[in-house]
N, C-alpha and C positions, 0 to 999 in steps of 0.2 A: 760807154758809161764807165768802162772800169779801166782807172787810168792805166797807163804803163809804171808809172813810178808812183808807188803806194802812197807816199807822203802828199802826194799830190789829193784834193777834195775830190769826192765823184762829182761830176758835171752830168746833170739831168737835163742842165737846158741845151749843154751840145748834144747830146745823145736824140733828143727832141727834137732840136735844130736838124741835123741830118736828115730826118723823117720827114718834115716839112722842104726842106730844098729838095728833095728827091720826089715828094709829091708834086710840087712846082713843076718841074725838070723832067718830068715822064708820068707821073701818076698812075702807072699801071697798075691797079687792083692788086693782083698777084703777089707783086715787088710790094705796095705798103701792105697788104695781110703778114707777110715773109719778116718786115722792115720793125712791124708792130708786135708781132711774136715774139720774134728775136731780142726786142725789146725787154721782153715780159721774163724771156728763159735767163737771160742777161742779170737779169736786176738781183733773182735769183741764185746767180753763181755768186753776182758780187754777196750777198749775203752769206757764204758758205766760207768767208776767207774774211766777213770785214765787218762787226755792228756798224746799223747807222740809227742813231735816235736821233729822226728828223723827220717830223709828221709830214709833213712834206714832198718827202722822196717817196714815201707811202699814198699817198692821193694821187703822186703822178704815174705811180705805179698802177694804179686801179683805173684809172683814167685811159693810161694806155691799153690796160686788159680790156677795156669796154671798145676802144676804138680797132683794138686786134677783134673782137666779135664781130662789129661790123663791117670790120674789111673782110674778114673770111664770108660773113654771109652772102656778099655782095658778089659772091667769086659764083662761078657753075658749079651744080653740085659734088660733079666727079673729080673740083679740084680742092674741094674742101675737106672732105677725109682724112687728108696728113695732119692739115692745120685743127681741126678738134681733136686730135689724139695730143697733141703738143701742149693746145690750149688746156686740154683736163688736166695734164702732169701740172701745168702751172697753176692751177682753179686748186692741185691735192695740195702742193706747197704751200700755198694762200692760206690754208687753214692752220698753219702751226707758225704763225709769225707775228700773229698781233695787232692792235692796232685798227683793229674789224675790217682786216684785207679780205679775211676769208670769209667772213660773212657778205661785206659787198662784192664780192667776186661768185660767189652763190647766188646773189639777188641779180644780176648782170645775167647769168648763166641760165638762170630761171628765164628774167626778162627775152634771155633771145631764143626760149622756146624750148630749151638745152633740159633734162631731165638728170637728174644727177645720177651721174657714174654715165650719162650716154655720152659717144663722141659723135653722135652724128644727131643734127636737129631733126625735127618731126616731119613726115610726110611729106 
């Protein structure tokens, strides 16, 4: 997602794109929860170096946070652990960005059972 050379646009549907040919090509849970994450942490740095006002990049960001939910839930639960402590950091960032990231990323978080401030789902 975050080019090498700045001038260059963020590309969301390459960043996208890789997620889907690596699900094609192995599909292993793990690797897209890992693949979807990464995503989410990603999206996040690029914002610490770069605006983007492009409602856009924002849906596919929340999109991919929902799809990082489900690939973690999908995982056993003793490999899910890393993956909601990483998810929360990205759930606290979503809140100071605008755009009702943080609000649908709380409704997401709610929806998959998630209590707020917990990194680990219920029972």
């Amino acid at each position: 997602m975050n080019p090498a050379d700045v001038r260059k646009p963020v590309s969301v549907a390459k960043a996208k794109k890789a997620i889907s040919d690596y699900k094609k090509a192995l599909g292993q849970p793990e690797g897209l929860a890992e693949l979807a994450v990464f995503y989410c942490e990603e999206a996040f740095n690029l914002l610490t170096w770069r605006g983007v006002e492009d409602e856009s990049f924002y849906d596919a960001l929340v999109r991919m946070f929902e799809q990082a939910l489900k690939y973690v839930l999908a995982l056993p639960q003793g490999q899910q652990v890393a993956f909601w402590v990483r998810l929360e950091q990205v759930r606290h960032q979503g809140q100071n960005i605008g755009w009702g990231v943080g609000e649908d990323f709380d409704q997401l978080w709610a929806d998959a059972g998630l209590a707020a401030g917990a990194s680990t789902p219920p029972g």
